[in-house]
C-alpha positions in Angstrom: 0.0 0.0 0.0 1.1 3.6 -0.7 0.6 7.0 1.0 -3.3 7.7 2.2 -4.1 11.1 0.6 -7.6 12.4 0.9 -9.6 11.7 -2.5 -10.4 14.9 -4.1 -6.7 15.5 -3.6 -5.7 12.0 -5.6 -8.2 12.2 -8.4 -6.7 16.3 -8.9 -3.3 14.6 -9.4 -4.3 12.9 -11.4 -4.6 15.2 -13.8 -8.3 14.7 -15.0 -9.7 17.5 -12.6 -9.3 20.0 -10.4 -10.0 19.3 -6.9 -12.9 21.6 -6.4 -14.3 19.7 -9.6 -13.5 16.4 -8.0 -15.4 17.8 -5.2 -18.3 18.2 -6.9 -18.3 14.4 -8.3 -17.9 13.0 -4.8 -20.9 15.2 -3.5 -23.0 14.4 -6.7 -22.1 10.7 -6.7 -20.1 10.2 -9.5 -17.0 8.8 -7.8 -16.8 5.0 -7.6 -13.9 3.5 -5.1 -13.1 -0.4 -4.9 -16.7 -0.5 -6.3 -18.8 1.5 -3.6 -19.9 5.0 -3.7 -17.5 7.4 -2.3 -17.9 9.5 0.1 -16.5 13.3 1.3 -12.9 13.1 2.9 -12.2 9.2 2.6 -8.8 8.4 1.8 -7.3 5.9 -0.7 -4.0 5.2 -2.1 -2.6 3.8 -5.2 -4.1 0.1 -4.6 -7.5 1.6 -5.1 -9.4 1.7 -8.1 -10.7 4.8 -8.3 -13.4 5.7 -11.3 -14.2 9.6 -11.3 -17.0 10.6 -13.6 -16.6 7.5 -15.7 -12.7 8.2 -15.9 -10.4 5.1 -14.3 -7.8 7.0 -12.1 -4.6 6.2 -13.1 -2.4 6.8 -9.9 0.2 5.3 -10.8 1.0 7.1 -14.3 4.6 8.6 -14.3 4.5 12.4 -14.3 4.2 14.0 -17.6 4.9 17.7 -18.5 5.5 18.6 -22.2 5.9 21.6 -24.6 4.1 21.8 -27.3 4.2 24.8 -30.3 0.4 25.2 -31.3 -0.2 26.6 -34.7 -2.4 29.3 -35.4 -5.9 28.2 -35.7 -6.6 25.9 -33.5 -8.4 26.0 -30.0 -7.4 24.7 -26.2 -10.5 23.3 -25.3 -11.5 20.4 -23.0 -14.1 19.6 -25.3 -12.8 16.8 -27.7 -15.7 17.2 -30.1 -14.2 20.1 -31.7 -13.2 20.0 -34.9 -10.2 22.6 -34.2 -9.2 21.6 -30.8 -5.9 20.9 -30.0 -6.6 17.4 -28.8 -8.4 16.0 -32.1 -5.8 16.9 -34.2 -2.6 16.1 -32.0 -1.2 12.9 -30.5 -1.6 13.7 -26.7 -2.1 11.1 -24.2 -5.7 11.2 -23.1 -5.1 12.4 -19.8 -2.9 15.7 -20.6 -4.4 18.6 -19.3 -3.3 22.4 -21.1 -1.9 25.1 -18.5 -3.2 28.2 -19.5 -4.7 28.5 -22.6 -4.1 30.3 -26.0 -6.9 31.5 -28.7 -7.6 30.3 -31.4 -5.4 32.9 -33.4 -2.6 32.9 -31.3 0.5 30.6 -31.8 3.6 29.1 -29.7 4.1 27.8 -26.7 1.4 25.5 -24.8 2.6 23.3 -21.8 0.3 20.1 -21.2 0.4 17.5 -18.0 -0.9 15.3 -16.0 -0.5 16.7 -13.0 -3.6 19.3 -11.9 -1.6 20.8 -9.0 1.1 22.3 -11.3 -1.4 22.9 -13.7 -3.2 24.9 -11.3 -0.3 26.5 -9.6 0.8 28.1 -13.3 -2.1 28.6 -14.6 -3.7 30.6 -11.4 -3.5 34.9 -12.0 -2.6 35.5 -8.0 0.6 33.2 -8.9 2.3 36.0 -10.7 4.5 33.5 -12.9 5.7 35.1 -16.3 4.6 34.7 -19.2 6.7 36.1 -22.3 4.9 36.9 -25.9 6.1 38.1 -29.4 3.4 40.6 -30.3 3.4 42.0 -34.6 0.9 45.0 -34.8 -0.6 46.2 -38.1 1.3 50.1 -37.9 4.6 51.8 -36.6 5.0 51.6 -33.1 5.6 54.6 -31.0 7.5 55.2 -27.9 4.4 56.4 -26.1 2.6 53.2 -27.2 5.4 50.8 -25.5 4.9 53.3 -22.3 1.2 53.1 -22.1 1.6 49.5 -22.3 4.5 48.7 -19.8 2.2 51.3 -17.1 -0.5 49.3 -17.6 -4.2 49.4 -19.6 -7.6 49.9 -18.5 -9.8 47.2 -19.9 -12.8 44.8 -19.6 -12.3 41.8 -17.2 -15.0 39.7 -19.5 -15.3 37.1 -16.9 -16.5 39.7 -14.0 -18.0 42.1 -16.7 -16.2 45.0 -14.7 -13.6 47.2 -16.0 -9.9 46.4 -14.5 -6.6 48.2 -15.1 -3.3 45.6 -16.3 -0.3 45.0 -14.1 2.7 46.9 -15.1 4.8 44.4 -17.7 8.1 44.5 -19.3 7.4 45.8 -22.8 10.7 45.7 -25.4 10.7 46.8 -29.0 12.1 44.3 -31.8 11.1 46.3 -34.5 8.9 48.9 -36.1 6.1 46.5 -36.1 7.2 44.0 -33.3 7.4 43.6 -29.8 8.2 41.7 -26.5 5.7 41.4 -23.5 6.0 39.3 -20.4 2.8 39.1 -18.7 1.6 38.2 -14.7 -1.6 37.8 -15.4 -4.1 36.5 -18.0 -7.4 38.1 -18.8 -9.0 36.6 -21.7 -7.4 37.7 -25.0 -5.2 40.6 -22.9 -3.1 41.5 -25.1 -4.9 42.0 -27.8 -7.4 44.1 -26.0 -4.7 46.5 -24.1 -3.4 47.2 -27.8 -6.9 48.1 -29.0 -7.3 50.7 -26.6 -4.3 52.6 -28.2 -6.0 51.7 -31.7 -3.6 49.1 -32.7 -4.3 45.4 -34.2 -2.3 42.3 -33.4 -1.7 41.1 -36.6 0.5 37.7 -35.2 0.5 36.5 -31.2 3.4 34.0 -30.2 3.8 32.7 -26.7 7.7 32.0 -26.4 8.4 31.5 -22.7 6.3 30.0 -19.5 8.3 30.4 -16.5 11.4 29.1 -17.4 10.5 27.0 -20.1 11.1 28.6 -23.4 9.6 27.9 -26.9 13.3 27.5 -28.8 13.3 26.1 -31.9 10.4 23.7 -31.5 8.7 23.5 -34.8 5.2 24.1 -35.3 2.8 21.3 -34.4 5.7 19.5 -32.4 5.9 18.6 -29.1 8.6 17.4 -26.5 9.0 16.5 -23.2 10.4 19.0 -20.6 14.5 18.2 -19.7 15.0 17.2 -15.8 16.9 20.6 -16.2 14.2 22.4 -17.0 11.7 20.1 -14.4 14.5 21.5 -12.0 14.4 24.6 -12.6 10.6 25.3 -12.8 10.5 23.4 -9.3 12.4 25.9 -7.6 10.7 28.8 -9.4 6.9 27.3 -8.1 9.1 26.9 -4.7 7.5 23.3 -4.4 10.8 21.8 -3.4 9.8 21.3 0.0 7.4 18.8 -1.0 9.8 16.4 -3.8 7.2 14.0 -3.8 3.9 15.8 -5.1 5.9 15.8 -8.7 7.4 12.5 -9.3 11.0 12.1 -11.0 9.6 11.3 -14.5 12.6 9.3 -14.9 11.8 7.1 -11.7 9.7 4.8 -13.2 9.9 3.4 -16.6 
């Protein structure tokens, strides 16, 4: 027998939920363990067979976290009956979970695991983690445009319907037409709607850094898995080294 953990806690790292969504399957019923209905704050460990919403719990799966370069033009959705998502048109394993997503018309860098605490822990606005973009706009861009941008923009929080003003970001000029941003946060299509507001159009949106892990020359429509180096170095960024054994060494079982 393994280490007892309380269940929403094992079916969120697994990967196919988050644990207030696992939650809400134990109180509804939907959460099947050794057969039998579960219940609020039982326990189980990885000798269980746990079934969440239909879903068998794999426990035991090695941790996966990879990097994947979406093209333009296709969506991050859960919903697998999409025509465009990501996950009817790509070869992930079926229990890969996207951290943070990126529209439609955007490109670049999408991380994908197994795991819904790191999932959570990047993907959550209070976390502050960076996020680092390469941003083309249709006309010239002025010094006063990279200023308004860096102090921060007053726009539309679409999910509370209330108006919000940006955190200040790092905002670099590449060229006449092109720019760097790193972001904190992550309102729905940000970056497109702070540039509206000074009347200029994202004509191309790549992602090309989360954290520390960085885009490079990863082709379009390819994925890889993420170095130990990397693994490393994103652990001590998330400062979740004091607990080693919530992300398994992917290289521990085989």
């Amino acid at each position: 027998m393994g280490e007892m953990v309380r269940l929403n806690k094992y079916i969120s790292e697994s990967g196919i939920a988050s644990r207030r969504k696992a939650d809400e399957w134990i109180a509804s019923g939907k959460v099947i363990v050794n057969g039998q209905v579960a219940v609020m704050g039982m326990k189980v460990d990885d000798s269980c067979e746990v079934v969440a919403n239909g879903i068998l719990v794999r426990g035991k799966n090695p941790f996966s976290l990879i990097a994947f370069n979406k093209p333009k033009g296709y969506t991050c959705t859960a919903h697998r009956g999409d025509s465009s998502g990501i996950y009817r048109n790509f070869d992930f394993g079926q229990d890969l979970k996207y951290i943070g997503r990126l529209d439609k018309d955007s490109e670049g860098l999408l991380l994908l695991t197994n795991d819904g605490n790191l999932c959570n822990e990047i993907s959550k606005a209070r976390n502050q983690h960076e996020k680092e973009y390469i941003v083309t706009v249709n006309r010239i861009i002025t010094d006063e445009f990279l200023k308004n941008m860096a102090e921060g923009v007053r726009i539309i929080d679409s999910n509370k319907d209330a108006w919000v003003v940006t955190k200040p970001c790092i905002v670099k000029k590449i060229n006449d037409r092109k720019f760097s941003i790193i972001l904190t946060q992550g309102y729905n299509r940000q970056i497109r709607r702070m540039c509206d507001v000074f009347d200029y159009k994202v004509v191309k949106l790549k992602r090309i850094r989360v954290v520390n892990i960085k885009l490079g020359d990863l082709q379009v429509g390819e994925s890889r898995e993420i170095t130990e180096e990397e693994l490393n170095e994103l652990k001590k960024r998330l400062a979740i080294d004091r607990n080693p054994k919530k992300y398994n060494d992917k290289n521990s079982k085989k």
